[in-house]
C-alpha positions in Angstrom: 0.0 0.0 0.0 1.8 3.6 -1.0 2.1 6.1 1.3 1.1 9.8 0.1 3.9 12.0 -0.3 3.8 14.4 2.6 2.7 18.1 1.5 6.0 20.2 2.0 6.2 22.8 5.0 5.7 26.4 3.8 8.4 28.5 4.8 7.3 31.2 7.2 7.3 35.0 5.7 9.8 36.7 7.3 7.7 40.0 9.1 8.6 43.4 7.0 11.3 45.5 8.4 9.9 49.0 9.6 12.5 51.4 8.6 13.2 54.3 11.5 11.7 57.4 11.3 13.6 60.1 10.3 15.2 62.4 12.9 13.1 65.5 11.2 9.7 63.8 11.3 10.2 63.1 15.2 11.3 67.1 15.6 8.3 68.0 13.6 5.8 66.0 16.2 7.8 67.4 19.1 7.2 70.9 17.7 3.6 70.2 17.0 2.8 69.1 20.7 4.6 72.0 22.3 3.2 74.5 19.6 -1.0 73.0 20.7 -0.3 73.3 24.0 1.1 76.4 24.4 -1.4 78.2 22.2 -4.0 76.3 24.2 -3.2 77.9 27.5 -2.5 81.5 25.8 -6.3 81.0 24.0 -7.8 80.1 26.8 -5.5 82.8 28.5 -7.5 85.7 25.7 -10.5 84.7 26.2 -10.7 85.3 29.8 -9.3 88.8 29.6 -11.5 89.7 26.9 -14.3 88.9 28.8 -12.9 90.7 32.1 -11.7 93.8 30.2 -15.6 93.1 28.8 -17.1 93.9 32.5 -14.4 96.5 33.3 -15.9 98.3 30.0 -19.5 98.0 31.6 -19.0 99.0 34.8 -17.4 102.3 33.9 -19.8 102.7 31.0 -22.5 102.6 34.7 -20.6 105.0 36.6 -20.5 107.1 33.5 -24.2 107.2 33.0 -24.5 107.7 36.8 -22.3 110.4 37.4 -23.9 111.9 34.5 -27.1 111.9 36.0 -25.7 112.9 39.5 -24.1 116.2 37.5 -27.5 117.3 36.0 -29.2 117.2 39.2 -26.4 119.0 40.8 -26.4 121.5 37.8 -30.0 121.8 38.1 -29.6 123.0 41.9 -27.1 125.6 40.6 -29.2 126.8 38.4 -32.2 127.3 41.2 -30.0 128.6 43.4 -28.6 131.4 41.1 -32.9 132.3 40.4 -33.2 132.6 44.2 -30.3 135.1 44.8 -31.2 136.9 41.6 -34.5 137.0 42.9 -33.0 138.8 46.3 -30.7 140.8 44.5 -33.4 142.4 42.3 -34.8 143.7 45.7 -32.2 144.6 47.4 -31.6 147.3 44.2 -35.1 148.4 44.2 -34.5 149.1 48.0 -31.3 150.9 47.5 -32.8 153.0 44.6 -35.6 153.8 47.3 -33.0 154.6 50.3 -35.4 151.9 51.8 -32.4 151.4 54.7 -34.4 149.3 56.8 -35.7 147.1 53.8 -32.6 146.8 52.2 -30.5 146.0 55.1 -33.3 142.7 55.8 -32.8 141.4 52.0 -29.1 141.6 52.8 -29.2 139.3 55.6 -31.3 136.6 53.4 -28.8 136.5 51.1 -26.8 133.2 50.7 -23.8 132.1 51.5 -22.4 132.6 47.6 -24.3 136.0 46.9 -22.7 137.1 50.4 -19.4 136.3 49.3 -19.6 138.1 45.7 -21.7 141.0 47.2 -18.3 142.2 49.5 -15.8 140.9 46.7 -18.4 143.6 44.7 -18.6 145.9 47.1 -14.5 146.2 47.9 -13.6 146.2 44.6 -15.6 149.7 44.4 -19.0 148.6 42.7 -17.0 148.9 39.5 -18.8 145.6 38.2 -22.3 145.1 37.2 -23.7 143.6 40.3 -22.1 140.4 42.5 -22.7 138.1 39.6 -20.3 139.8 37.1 -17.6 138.9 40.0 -15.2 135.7 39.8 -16.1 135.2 43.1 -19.7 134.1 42.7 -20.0 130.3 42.3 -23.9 129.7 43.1 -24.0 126.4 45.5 -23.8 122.6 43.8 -21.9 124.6 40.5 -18.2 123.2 41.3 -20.4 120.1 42.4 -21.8 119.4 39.0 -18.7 120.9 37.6 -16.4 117.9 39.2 -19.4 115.5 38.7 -19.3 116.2 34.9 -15.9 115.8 34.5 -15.7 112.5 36.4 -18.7 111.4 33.9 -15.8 112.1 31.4 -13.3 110.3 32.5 -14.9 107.3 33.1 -16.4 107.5 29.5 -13.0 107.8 28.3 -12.0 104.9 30.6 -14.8 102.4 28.8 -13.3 103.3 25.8 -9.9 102.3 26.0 -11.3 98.9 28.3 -13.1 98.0 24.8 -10.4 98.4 23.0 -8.4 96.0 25.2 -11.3 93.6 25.5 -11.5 94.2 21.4 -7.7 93.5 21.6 -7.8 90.2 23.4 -10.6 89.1 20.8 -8.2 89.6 17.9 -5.5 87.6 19.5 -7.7 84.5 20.0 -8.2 84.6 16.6 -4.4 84.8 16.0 -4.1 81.8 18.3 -7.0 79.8 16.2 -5.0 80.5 13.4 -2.1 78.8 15.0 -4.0 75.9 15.6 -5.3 75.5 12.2 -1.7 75.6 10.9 -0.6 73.3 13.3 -3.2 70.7 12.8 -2.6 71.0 9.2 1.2 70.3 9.4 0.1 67.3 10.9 -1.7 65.9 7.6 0.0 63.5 5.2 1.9 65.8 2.7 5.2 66.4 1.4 7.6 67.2 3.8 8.5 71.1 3.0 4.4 71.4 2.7 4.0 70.1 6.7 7.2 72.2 7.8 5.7 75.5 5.9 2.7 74.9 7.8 4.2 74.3 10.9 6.3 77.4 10.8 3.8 79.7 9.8 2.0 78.2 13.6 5.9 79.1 15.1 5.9 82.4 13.4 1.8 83.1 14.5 2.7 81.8 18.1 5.7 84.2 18.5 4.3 87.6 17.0 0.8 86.6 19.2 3.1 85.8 22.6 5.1 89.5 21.8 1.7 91.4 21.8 0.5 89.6 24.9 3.6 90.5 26.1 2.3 94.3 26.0 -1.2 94.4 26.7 -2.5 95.3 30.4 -3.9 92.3 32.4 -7.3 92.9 34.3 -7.2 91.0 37.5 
């Protein structure tokens, strides 16, 4: 009885020999980790102090609007106040063109504060001006008042202002910082090799000029 021949033992395939990376692909992925994490923090970094410099723009833009208010009130007071002693003045002249003494002498002692104070600046200087009012040194009561009022309303409009334009500021660097992530994701894409390092250094070159404005801008704590 014949034996079958015995089927002959395939020979194993030898496994495929992975050739190293090269040294510039492995820099390239080094780079690309550092460059997201960095831009990471510094747009997470943006974001919060455009949205800080965001509330410092609206409170000021409140105490703008209420020392604004506070100023018009105080102004309107002034205004009031310089009726009232114009009011007393008028009498007190028609009692002096009278030689009404006894009159006269009464309206003097109602007069306020601020008319009293103009009325002897008037009356050394030799009654050379037309009346206490034309003096320097009338100022009826809640003027200066509305005066400072006013000008802090100023300021602190000015003040929202420029915290827009930082909050504005921060807003364009996170988009500078998306940027840099987009390039750097790209570089990461199969390509030719001077394609992925273009990418990757327009991310280096975004990264640095972003880094040297935030070096500059004010931080709102």
């Amino acid at each position: 009885m014949s034996r079958e021949p015995r089927p002959e033992p395939r020979p194993e395939p030898r496994p495929e020999r992975t050739e190293p990376r090269p040294r510039w692909h492995r820099w390239h992925e080094l780079v690309a980790v550092v460059l997201l994490s960095v831009t990471a923090v510094t747009t997470a970094w943006c974001g919060f102090q455009a949205s800080k410099w965001g509330g410092e723009m609206s409170i000021a833009f409140s105490q703008a609007s209420s020392a604004r208010i506070q100023a018009a009130d105080a102004a309107s007071g002034a205004r009031d106040a310089r009726q009232w002693d114009v009011t007393l003045w008028v009498q007190w002249v028609l009692a002096d063109s009278r030689d009404d003494e006894t009159l006269r002498d009464y309206v003097q002692t109602r007069f306020s504060p601020e008319l009293r104070t103009a009325f002897r600046a008037w009356d050394e200087d030799g009654r050379t001006e037309d009346g206490p009012f034309a003096t320097t040194a009338y100022v009826p009561a809640g003027a200066e008042r509305a005066a400072a009022l006013s000008d802090r309303a100023d300021r602190r409009f000015d003040l929202a202002l420029q915290d827009n334009q930082q909050s504005d500021d921060y807003s364009v660097l996170t988009v500078l910082f998306a940027l840099v992530l987009f390039f750097t994701a790209l570089s990461q894409r199969e390509a030719r090799g001077w394609i992925r390092t273009t990418l990757l250094a327009a991310g280096v070159v975004g990264l640095v000029v972003g880094a040297c404005l935030l070096a500059v801008f004010p931080v709102a704590l």
